[in-house]
C-alpha positions in Angstrom: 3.8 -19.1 34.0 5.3 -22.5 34.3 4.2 -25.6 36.1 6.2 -25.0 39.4 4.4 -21.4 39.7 1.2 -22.6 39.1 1.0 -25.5 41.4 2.1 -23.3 44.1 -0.8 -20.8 43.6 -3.3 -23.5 43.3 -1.8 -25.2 46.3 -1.6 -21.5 48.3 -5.4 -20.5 47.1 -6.7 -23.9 49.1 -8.3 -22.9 52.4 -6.4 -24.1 55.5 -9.8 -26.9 56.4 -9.7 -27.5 52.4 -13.3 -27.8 50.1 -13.7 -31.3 50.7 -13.9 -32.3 54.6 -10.8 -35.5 54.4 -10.6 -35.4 50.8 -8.3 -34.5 48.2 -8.1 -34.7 44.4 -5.4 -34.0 41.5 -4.2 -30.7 40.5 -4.0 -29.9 36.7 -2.2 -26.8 35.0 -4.8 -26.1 32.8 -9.1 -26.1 32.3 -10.2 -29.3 30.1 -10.7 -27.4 26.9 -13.9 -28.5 24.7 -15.3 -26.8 21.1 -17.5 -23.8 20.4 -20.3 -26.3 19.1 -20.2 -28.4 22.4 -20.2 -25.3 24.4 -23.4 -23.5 23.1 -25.0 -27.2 23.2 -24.3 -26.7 27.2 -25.4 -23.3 27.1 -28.9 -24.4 25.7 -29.2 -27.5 27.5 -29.9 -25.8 31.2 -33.2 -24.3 29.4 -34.4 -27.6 28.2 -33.5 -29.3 31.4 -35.7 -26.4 33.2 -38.6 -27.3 31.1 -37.9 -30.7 32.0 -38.4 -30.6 35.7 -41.3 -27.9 35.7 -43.1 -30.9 33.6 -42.0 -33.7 36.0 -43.6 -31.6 38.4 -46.8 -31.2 36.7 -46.6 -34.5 35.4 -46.5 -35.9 39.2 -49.0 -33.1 40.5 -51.8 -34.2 37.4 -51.4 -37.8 38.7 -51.5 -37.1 42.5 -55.4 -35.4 41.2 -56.7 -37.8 39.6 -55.4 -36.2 36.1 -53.1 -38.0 35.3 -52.8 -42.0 35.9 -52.6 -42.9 39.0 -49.3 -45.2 38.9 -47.0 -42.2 38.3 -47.5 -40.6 41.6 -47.6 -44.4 43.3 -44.4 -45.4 41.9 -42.8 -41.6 43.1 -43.9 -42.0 46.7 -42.8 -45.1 47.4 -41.3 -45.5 50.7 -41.8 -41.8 51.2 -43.1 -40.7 54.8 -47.1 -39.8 54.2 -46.4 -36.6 56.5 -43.8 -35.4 54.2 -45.7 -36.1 51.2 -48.8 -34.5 53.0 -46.4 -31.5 53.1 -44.8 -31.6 49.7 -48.3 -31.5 48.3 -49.2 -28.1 49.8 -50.7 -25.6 47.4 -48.5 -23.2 48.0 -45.4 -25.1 47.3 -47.4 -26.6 43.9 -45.2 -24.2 41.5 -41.9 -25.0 43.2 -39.2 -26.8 41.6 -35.3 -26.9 42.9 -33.1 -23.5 41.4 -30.3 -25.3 41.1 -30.0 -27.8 38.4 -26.7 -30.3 38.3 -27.0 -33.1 35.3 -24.5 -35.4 35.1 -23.2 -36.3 31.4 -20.4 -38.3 30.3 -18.5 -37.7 27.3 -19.2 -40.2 24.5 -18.2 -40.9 20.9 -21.6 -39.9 19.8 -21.5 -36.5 22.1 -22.8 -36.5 25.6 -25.3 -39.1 27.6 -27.5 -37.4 30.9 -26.7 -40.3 33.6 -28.7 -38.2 36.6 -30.2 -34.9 37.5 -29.1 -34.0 41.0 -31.0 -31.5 42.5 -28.6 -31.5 46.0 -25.4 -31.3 44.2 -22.0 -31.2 45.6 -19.2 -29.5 44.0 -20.8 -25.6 44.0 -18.4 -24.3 46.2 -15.4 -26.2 45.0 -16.6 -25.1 41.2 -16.5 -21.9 42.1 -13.3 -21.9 43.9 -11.9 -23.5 40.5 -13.1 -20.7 38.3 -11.7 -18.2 40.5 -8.5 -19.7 40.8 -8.0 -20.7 37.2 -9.4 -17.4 35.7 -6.4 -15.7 37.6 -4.2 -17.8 35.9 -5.4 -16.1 32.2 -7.5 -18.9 31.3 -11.6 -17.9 30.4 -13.8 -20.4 31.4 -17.0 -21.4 30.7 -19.6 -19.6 33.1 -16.6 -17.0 34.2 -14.4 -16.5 37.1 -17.7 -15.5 39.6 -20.6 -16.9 37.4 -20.9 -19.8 40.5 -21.2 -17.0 43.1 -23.2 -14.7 41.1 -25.6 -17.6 40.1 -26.4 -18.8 43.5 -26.9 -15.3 44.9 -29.8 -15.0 42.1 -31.4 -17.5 43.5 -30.6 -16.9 47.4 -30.3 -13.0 47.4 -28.5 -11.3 50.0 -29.7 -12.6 53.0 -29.5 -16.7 53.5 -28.6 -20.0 55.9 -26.8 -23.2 53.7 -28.0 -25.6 56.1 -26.0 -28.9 55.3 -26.7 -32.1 57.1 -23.6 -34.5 58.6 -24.9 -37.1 55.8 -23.6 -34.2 53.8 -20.8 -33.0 56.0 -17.9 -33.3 53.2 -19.6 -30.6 51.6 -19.4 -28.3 53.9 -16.0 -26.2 54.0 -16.7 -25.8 49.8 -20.0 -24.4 51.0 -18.2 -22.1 54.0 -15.9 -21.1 51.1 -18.4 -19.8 48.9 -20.6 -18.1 51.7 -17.5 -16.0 52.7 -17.1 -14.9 49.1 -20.7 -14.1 48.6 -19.9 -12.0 52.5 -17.2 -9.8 51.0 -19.6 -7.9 48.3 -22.3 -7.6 50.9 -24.1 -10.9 51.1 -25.1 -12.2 54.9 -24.9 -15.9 54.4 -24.1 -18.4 56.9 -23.8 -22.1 56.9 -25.3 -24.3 59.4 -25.7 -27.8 61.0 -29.2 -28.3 59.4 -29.1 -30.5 62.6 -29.3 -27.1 65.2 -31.3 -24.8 62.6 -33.4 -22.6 65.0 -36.2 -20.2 63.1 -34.4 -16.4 64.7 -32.4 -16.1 61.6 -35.6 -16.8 59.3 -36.8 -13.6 60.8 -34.8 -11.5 57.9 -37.0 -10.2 54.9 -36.9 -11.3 52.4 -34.5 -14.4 53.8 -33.8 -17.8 51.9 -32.6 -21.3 53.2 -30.8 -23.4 51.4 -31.4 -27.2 52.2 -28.0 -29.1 51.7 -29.5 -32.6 52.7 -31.3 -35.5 50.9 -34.8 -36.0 52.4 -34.3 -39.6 53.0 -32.2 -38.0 55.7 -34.9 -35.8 57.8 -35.7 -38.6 60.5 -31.6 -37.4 61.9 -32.2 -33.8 61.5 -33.9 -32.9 64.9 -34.7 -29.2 63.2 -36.3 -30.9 60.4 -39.7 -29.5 61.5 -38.4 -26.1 62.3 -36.9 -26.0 58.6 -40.4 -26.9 57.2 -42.0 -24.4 59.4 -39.8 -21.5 58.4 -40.7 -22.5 54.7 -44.7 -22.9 55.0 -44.3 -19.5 56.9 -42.8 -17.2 53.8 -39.1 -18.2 53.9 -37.3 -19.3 50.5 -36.4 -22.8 50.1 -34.4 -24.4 47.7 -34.5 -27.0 46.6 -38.2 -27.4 48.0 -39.2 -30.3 49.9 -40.4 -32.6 46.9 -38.8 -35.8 47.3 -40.3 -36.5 44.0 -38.1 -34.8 41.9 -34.9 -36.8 43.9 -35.8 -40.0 42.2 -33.8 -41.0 39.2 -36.7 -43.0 37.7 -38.1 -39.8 35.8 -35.2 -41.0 33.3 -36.9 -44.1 33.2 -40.2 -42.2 33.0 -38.9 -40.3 30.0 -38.3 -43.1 28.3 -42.3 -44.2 28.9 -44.1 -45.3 25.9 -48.0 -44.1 27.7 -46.1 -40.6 28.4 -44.5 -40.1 25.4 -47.5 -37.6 23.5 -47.1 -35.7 27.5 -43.5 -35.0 26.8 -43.8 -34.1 23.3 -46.5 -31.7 24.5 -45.0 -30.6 27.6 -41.3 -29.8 26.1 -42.0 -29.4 22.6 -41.0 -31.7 19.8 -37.9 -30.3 19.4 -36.6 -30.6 22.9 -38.2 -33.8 23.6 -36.1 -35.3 20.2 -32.9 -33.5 21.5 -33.4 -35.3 24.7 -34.1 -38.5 23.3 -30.4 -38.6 22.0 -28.6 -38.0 25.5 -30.9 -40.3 28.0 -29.9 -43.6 27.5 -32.5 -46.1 27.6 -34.0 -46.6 30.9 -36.5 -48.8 32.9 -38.1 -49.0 36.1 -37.8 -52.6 37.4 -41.3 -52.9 38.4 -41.8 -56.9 39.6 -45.9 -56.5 38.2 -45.9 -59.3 35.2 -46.5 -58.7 31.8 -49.1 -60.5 29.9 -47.8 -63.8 28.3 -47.8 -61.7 25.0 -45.6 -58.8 26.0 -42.2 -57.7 26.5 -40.3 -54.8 27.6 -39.9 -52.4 25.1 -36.2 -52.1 23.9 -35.6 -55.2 26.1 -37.5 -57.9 24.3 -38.0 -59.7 27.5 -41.3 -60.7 29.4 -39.6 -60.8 32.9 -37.0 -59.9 34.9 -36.0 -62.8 35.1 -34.9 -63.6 31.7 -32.3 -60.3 32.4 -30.4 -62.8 35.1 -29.7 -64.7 32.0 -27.6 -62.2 30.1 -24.4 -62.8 28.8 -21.5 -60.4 29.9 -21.4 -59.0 26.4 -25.2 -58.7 26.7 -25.4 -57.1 30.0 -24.2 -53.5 29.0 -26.2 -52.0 31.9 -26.2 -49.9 35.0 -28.7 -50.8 38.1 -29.2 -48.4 40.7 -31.3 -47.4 43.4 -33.7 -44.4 42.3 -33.8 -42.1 45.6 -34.5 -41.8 49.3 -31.8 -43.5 50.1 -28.1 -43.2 51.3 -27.4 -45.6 48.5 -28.5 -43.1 46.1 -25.8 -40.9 45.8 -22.1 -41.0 45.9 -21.9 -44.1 43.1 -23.4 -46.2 46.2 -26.0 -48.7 45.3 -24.3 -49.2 41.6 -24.0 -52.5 39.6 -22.5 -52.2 36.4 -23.8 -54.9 34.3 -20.6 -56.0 32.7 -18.1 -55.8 35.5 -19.9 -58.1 37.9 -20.0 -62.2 37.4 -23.3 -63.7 36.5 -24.3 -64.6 39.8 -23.3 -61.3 41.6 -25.9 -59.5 38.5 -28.6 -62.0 39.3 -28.3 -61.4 43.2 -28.6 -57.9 42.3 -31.5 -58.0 39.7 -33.3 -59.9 43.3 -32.7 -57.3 45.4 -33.6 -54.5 43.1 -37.1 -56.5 41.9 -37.7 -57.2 45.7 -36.9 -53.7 46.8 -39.7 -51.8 44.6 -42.2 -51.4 47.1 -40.5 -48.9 49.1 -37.0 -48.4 46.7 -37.9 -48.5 43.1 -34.4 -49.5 41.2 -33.3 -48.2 37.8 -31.7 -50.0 35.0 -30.2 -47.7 32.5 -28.1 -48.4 29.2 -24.8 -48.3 30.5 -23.1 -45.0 28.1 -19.5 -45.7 27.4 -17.4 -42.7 27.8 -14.5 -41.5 24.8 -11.1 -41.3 26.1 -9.4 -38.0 26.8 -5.4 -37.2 27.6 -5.1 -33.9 30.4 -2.6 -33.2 32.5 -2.1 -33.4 36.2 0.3 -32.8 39.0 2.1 -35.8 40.5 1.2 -35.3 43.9 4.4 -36.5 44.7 7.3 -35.1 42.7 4.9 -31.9 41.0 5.7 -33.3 38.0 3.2 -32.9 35.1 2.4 -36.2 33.9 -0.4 -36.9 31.5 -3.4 -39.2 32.1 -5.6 -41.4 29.7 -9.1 -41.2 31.7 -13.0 -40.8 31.2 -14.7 -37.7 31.6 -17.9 -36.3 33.6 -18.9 -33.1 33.1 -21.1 -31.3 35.8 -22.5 -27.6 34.5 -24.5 -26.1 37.1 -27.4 -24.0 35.8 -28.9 -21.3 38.1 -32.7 -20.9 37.8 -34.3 -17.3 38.5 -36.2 -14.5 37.0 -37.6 -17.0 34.5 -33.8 -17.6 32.9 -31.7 -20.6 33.3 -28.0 -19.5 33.8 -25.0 -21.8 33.7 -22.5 -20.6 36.3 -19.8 -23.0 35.4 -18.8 -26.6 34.7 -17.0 -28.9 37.0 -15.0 -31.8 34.9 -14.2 -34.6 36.5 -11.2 -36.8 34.8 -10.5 -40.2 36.5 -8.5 -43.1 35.1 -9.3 -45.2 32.3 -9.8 -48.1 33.5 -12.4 -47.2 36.4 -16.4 -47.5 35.0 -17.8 -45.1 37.2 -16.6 -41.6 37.7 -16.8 -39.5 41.1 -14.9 -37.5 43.0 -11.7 -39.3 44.4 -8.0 -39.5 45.1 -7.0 -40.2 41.6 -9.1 -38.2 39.9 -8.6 -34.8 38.4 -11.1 -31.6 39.0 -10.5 -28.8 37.3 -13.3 -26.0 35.6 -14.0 -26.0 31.7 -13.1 -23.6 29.0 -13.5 -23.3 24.6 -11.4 -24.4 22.5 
């Protein structure tokens, strides 16, 4: 088939209202191809991840006893709502932990680095749509042309409401898309305004929900309490409301010289040594002083402070906002270290030290991502053209039964010369496949 024919069956398979609500993104003739090796590393990551996030969870439920130290659980509820932490800390929720796990790694030289684990990812719907699409064309992908749709039924079963927010509006035709999919081999999904949930539909046994909305968001969802209702009453909810396993310090928290023996326990030496080598160096920037004969590990620095001071060179660093937020997804609330001037980091290293009592900040090595050619559809003339860009790659592991199955990957290939990678107008989307 040549590039004419196929960018007319990509462009006819798009739904009329689109995946993304007023978005678009660049068409590519073909998957972004990657080797065997890399491939069976992915496969075996979503199990580690899995034991990653059970332990977070026991890590924060020891500390929230008395079991653990006390600091971990303080630093994870900050700014959180005491009601919904009240709630969160139910003893029937105590063994949940989100079904769907969505890491985000760039490509490096050295391999991979894990930038975040989203536990409300975007991009399910649209994945799956990719996969379908592109294993029509002859290509085999990685998770299979319905390994997206069969994933998330595993974990929502036949009978279910996708309840997505207006914060999360964008997502909702890819969402519609993949509801109707799961409808023609029997499913009964719908998709709602989480906004005009009502309980009737929670009547169905056995009957999931699937919250499509960050908790920061629950003071503009007037069902919110319905939703929590339906859940402490029997029905399925994923990702459960745990807005402790939403923060992006448990990167930083992996990376914590007083846990480090709970890690090695919890995961196993192996996995926690596999780990080590695709979290970049993290820190929580926590404003409590340091004794006049410490420094941060890694840092060599007694204060904050001292970071404002950095050189450009030096300053090969990401800040961010850990969760709870709306400037915690999306690439809002992002400094990169070496892009900004000295002045603009400082201001930022302020706000972020100032902020910790009710929105802990992150500062995480900044991993520089390899260089990759693929190419794309000139939106304009349909011409393939060829671009140099960085790479993201998204898998999207399916948790149920007691296995962790990747569904598929989404790559995400934007221009060379842009530092942080997300969805947008000059960026290509397309699924993954071996070599």
């Amino acid at each position: 088939m040549n590039g004419t024919d196929t960018l007319a069956r990509l462009r006819a398979a798009i739904p009329e209202g689109g995946l993304f609500a007023e978005k678009d993104w660049l068409l590519s003739p073909e998957p972004l191809r990657i080797d065997a090796a890399f491939a069976e590393e992915l496969q075996k990551l979503g199990r580690r991840l899995t034991i990653f996030q059970r332990a977070q969870n026991e890590l924060y439920q020891r500390s929230a006893n008395g079991k653990a130290p006390a600091w971990i659980a303080d630093c994870l509820d900050r700014g959180k709502p005491v009601e919904l932490i009240g709630f969160a800390r139910r003893k029937q929720f105590r063994a949940d932990v989100p079904q769907v796990i969505r890491p985000d790694l760039l490509l490096t030289a050295e391999g991979f680095a894990i930038t975040e684990l989203d536990s409300v990812p975007g991009g399910i719907g649209l994945t799956a749509w990719l996969a379908k699409n592109y294993s029509e064309l002859g290509f085999d992908l990685l998770g299979g042309a319905d390994g997206m749709p069969a994933g998330f039924r595993s974990i929502l079963g036949d009978s279910a409401d996708i309840l997505v927010s207006d914060e999360s509006a964008t997502y909702r035709p890819e969402m519609q898309w993949l509801a109707e999919r799961a409808n023609e081999t029997g499913a009964q999904w719908t998709v709602q305004r989480a906004e005009d949930f009502t309980p009737h539909s929670a009547l169905r046994t056995p009957h999931s929900l699937y919250r499509f909305f960050e908790l920061f968001d629950l003071p503009n969802i007037p069902a919110a309490r319905a939703i929590m209702d339906a859940a402490a009453n029997g029905a399925r909810i994923t990702p459960p409301f745990k807005p402790w396993l939403e923060e992006k310090i448990w990167l930083a928290l992996f990376w914590s010289r007083p846990l480090r023996e709970f890690w090695r326990r919890e995961l196993t030496e192996r996995n926690w040594l596999i780990l080590q080598k695709h979290i970049p160096q993290s820190w929580i920037l926590d404003p409590a002083p340091l004794p006049h004969h410490a420094v941060l590990p890694w840092l060599n620095i007694s204060s904050w402070d001292e970071l404002k001071t950095f050189s450009q060179k030096e300053r090969d660093f990401v800040l961010k906002v850990s969760g709870f937020s709306p400037e915690s997804w999306g690439s809002r609330g992002v400094t990169v270290g070496a892009d900004v001037p000295q002045a603009e980091w400082a201001a930022a290293i302020d706000r972020a030290v100032a902020a910790f009592p009710h929105h802990p900040h992150v500062l995480m090595r900044f991993a520089r991502s390899r260089i990759v050619e693929h190419p794309y559809f000139d939106p304009a003339t349909g011409e393939i053209r060829t671009m140099r860009g960085r790479v993201r790659l998204c898998p999207y592991y399916f948790v149920a039964d007691g296995e962790t199955k990747l569904g598929g990957i989404l790559a995400t290939i934007v221009p060379a010369d842009k530092k942080l990678i997300h969805g947008m107008s000059d960026a290509i989307l397309v699924p993954v496949a071996v070599k």
